[in-house]
C-alpha positions as CSV (number, residue, x, y, z in Angstrom):
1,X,145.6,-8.2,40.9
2,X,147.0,-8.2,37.1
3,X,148.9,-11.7,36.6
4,X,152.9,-10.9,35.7
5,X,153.9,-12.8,32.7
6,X,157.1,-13.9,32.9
7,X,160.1,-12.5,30.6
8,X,161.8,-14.3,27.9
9,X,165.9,-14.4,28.8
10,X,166.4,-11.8,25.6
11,X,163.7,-9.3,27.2
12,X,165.1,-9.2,30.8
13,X,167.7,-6.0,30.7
14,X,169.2,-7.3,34.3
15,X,170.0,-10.3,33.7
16,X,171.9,-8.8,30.1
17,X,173.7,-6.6,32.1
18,X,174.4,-9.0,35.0
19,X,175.6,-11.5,32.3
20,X,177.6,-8.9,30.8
21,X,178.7,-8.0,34.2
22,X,179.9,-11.9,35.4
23,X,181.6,-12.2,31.9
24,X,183.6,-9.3,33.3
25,X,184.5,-10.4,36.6
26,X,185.5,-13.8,35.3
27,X,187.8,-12.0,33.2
28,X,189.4,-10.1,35.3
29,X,189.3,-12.9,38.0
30,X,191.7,-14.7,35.4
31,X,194.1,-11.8,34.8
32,X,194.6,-11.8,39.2
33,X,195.7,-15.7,39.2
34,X,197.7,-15.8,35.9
35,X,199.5,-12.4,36.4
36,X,200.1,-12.4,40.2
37,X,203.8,-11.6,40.1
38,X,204.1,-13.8,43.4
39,X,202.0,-16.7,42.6
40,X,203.6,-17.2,39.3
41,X,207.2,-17.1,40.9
42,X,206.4,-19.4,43.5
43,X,205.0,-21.9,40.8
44,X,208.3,-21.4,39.2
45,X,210.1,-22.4,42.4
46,X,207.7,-25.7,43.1
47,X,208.0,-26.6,39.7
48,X,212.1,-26.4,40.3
49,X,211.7,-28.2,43.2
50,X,209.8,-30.9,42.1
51,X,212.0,-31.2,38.6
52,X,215.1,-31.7,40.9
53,X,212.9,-34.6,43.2
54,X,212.7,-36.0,39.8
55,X,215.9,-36.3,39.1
56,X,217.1,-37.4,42.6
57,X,214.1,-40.2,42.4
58,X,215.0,-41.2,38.9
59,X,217.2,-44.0,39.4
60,X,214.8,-45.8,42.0
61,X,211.8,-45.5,39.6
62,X,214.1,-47.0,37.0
63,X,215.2,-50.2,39.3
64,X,211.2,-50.2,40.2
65,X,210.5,-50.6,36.7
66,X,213.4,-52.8,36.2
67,X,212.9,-54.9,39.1
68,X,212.7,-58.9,37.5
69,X,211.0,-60.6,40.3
70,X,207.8,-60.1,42.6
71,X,209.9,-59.2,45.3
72,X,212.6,-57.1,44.3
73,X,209.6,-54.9,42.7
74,X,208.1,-54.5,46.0
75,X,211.4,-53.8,47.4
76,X,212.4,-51.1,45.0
77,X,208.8,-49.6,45.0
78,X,209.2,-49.1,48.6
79,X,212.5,-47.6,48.0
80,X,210.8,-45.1,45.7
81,X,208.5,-44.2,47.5
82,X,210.3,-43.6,51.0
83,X,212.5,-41.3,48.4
84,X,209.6,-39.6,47.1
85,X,208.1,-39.2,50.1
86,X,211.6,-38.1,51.7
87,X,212.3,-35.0,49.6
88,X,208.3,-34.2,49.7
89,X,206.2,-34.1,52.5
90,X,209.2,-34.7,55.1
91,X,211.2,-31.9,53.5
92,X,211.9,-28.6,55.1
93,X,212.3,-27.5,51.8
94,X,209.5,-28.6,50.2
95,X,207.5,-27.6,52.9
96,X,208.4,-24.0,53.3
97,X,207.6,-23.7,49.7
98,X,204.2,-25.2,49.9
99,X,203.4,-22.8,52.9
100,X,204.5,-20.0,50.6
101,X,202.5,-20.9,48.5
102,X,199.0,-21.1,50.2
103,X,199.8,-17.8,51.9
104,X,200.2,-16.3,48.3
105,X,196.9,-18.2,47.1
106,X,195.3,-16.6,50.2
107,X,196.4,-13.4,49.0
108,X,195.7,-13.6,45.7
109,X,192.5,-15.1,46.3
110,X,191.6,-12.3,48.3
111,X,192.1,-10.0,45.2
112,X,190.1,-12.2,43.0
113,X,187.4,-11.9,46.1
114,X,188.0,-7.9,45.9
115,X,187.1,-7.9,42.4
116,X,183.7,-9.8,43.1
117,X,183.0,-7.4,45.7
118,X,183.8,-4.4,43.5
119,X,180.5,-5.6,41.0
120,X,178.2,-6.7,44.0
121,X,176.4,-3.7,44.6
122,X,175.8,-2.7,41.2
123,X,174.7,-6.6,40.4
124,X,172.3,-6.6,43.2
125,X,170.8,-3.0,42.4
126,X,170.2,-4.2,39.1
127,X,168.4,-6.7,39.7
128,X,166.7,-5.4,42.3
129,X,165.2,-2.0,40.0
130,X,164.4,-5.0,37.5
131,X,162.4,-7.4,40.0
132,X,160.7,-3.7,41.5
133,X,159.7,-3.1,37.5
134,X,158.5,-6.0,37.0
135,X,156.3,-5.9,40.3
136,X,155.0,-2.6,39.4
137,X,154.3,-3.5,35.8
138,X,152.5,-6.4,37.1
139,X,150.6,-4.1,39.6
140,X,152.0,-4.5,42.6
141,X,153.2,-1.8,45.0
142,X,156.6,-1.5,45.4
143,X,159.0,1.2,47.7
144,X,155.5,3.3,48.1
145,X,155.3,3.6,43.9
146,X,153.0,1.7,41.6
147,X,152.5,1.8,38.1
């Protein structure tokens, strides 16, 4: 049996094309999360949201800040806190946006995942006629044909 030597990077057509190929799907992978019309409105509406917690929260971070002693510090960074954590995770509000939003991301990630799919075959047929070249070149049999 003749001893395959193995191809340089440059010499392997496959992985070229599968390279070319993944450069491709990352692209496009890109366009489905930064031009989802439903993902990027929902961002819009958390990042409302969260710009009016701000504001709501801002004067209890400023007496946090502020605070002079030990104690009143602890005091007012509880008092931030409970307010951040009352118009976050213990809001309605801010909780029907955040399950908008992973239901979106589950949509949208299952168009990124259709656009992986769509290259598969072609990737794995690829490589697969280069692997089965390579064999025969190196004289192995391979699908009942030998070079």
């Amino acid at each position: 049996m003749a001893k395959m030597k193995p191809k340089s990077r440059t010499e392997d057509k496959a992985r070229q094309k599968t390279d070319k190929m993944l450069a491709g799907i990352e692209r496009q992978m890109g366009r489905v999360y930064d031009t989802d019309p439903a993902l990027l409105n929902i961002q819009k509406k958390y990042d409302k949201y969260m710009a009016s917690v701000y504001k709501r929260t801002e004067g209890a971070y400023k007496a946090f800040i502020d605070a002079d002693d030990e104690e009143s510090k602890k005091e007012a960074k509880e008092a931030y806190i409970g307010q951040i954590r009352r118009y976050t995770i213990e809001s309605k509000e801010y909780n029907n946006i955040i399950k908008e939003f992973v239901r979106i991301m589950a949509d949208v990630n299952q168009k990124a995942l259709d656009v992986v799919n769509d290259y598969m075959s072609e990737i794995y047929a690829t490589n697969y006629n280069q692997v089965a070249e390579d064999c025969r070149k190196g004289g192995l049999k391979v699908d009942g044909k030998q070079e």
